[in-house]
N, C-alpha and C positions, 0 to 999 in steps of 0.2 A: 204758475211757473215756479214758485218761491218753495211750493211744494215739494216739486221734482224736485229741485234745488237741493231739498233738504233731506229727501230718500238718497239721491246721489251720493250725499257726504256722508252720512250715516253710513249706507252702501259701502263706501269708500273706506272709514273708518276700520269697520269690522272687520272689511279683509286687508287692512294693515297690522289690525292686531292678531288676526288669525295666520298671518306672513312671520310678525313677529315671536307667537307663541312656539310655529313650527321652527323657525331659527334657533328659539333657544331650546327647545328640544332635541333637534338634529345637534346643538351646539353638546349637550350634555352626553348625547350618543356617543358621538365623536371621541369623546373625554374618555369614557367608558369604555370603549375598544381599545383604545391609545396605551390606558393604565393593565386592560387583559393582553395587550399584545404585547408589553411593557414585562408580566408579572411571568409570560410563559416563556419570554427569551431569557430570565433568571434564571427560570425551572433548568430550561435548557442547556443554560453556562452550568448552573451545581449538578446538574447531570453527567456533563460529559469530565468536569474539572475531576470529581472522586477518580474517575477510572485512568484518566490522562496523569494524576499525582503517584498514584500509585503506577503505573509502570515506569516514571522516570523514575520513583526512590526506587525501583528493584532494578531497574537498568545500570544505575549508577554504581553502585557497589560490586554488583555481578562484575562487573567489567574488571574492578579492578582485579579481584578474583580470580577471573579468566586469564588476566595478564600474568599475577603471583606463580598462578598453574602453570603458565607455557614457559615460563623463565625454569621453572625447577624441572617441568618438560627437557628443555633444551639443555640441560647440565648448567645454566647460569650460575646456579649457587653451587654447584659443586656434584659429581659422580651421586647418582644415585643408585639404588639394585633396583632389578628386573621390578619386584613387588610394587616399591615405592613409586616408577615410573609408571607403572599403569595408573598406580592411585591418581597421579599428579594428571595424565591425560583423561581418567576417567572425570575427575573435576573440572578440567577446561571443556569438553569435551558438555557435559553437563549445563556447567554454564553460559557455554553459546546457545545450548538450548530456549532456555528461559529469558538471554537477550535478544533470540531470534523473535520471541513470543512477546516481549514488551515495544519492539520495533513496529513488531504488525499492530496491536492495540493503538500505539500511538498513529499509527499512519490512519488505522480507520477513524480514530476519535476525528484527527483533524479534514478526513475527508467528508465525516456526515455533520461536524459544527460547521463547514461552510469556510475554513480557516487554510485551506489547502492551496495552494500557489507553485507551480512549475517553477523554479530558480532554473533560468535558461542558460548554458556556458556551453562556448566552443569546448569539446575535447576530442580527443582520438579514440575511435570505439573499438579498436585492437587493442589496444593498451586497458582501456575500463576494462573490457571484459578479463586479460589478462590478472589484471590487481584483483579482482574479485574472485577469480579462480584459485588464484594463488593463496590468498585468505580462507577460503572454507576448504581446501584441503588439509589446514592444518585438525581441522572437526570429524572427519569423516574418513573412516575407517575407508568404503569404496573408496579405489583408483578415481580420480578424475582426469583425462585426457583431454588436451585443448589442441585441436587444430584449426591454428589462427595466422595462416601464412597470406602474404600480400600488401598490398601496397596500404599506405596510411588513410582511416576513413574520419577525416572530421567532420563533424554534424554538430547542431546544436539539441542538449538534452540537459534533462536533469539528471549531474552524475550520481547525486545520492539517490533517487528513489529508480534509477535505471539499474543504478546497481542493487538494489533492493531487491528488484523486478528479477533479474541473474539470481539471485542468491536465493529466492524465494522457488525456482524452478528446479535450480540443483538440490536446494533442501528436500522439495518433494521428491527427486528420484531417489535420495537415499534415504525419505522415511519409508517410503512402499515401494521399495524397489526387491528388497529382503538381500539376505549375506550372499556374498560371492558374487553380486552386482559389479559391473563398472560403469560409468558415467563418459560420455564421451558428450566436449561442447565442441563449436564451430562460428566461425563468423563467414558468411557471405555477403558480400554486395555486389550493388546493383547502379544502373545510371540513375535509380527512383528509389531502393528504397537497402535497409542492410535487415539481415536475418541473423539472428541468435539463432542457434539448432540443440538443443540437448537434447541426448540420448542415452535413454537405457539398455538394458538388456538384461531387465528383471523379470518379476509375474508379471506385468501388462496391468491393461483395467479393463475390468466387466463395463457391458453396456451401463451396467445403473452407476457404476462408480463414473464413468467419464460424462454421464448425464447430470451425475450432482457436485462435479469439480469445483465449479467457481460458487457452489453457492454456502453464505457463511456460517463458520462455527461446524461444517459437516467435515471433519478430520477423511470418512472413506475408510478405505484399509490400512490406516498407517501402523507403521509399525512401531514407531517412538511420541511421542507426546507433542501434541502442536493446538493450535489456539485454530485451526481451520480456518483462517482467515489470508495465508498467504495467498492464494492461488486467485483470491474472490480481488483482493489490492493487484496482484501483476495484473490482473485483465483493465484494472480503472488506471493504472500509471501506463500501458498501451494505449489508452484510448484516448489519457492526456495530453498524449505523445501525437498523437491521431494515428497510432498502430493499431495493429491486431496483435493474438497471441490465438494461436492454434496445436490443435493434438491429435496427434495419428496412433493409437496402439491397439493393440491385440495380445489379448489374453494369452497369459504362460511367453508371451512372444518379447514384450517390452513395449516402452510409447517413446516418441517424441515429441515435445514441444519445440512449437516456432515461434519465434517474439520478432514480428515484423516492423521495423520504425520508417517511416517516407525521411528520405531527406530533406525534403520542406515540408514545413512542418501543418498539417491539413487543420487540425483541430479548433476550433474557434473559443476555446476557452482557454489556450495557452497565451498567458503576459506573457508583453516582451520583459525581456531581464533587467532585473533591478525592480521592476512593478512588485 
């Protein structure tokens, strides 16, 4: 018996030490993935921080820029000639470009670091779409036309990147839409849900062009310089929205998009406000 006894504990032993060797084994694994998962979320942050530093310093200045320009635009600083006001729109005009294009960078950086968050506020979607109209007419040569008659629509949204979404739609009718274009927007609602409508009455877009719309960095037929990232962010701020965004055109004919938002809000990745 003393025998058994003493296989048993031996027995016993070895696969205490063979229990403990694979602990600190598995313990040292552990460590080891911890410190590479550790070293690629660095990689990560100095990844995205270069591109995200460099469009605030070029936003920043632009801006004021853009501001200098529309004062001396507007006769602020006093009568200018014909020449000098073009000069003065030609530079605002310019550098809304290049803040349109650090807005989109920034928007993407923060949507693929995972840092991207809905700020939810009651507003009036007659009125957004109004102010944002109102603002990018002062960029763009094409008419833009707003018919936004009816009763008052509150919903809750996020007004910066909704309006983003607006601006990002009207932008693309007047980079491919080409000269003598007009731009007509619209608001519709519904007991379920409200519609942005913009419309052109430009070239239109070829089957391959409306098949590579959203996808990024591909600009299409533009006719002015863009980061090809607008159209690829409206579709991901609809969808944060729990909207869609749709496009109906024909070639030499014109397109419109549709930016559809539910009034309550579907999405399940939208925090509530202040989160």
């Amino acid at each position: 018996m003393w025998i058994v006894a003493v296989v048993v504990l031996v027995v016993s032993w070895s696969l205490t030490a063979l229990l403990l060797a694979l602990l600190v084994r598995a313990q040292h694994e552990l460590k080891r993935v911890l410190a590479e998962k550790e070293r690629l979320r660095q990689l990560h942050q100095d990844y995205i921080a270069g591109p995200a530093v460099l469009s605030h310093e070029l936003r920043t200045p632009l801006t004021v820029v853009r501001g200098a320009a529309e004062l001396l635009a507007d006769g602020s600083a006093g009568p200018m000639n014909e020449m000098q006001l073009k000069f003065a729109k030609t530079i605002a005009e310019n550098s809304n470009q290049v803040i349109e294009m650090a807005e989109d960078m920034l928007a993407e950086i923060r949507m693929e670091s995972d840092l991207f968050n809905l700020r939810l506020k009651r507003v009036e979607m007659r009125e957004l779409v109004r102010h944002n109209v109102a603002q990018l007419r002062r960029f763009h040569s094409a008419p833009i036309r707003l018919e936004n008659h009816g009763a008052p629509i509150h919903m809750s949204v996020d007004p910066r990147l909704m309006g983003q979404a607006i601006a990002n739609v009207i932008n693309n009718a007047a980079r491919h839409a080409g000269d003598g274009v007009s731009i007509l927007v619209s608001v519709q609602d519904s007991d379920e849900d409200v519609t942005i409508a913009v419309v052109d009455d430009g070239r239109g877009m070829t089957p391959e062009e409306k098949e590579r719309l959203f996808i990024p960095f591909d600009t299409g037929g533009s006719l002015r310089p863009g980061t090809g990232l607008g159209m690829m962010l409206t579709q991901k701020i609809l969808r944060l929205h729990g909207g869609t965004i749709l496009v109906d055109t024909i070639a030499s004919k014109g397109t419109t998009f549709y930016l559809t938002i539910p009034r309550s809000q579907r999405s399940a990745t939208v925090p509530k406000e202040g989160q």
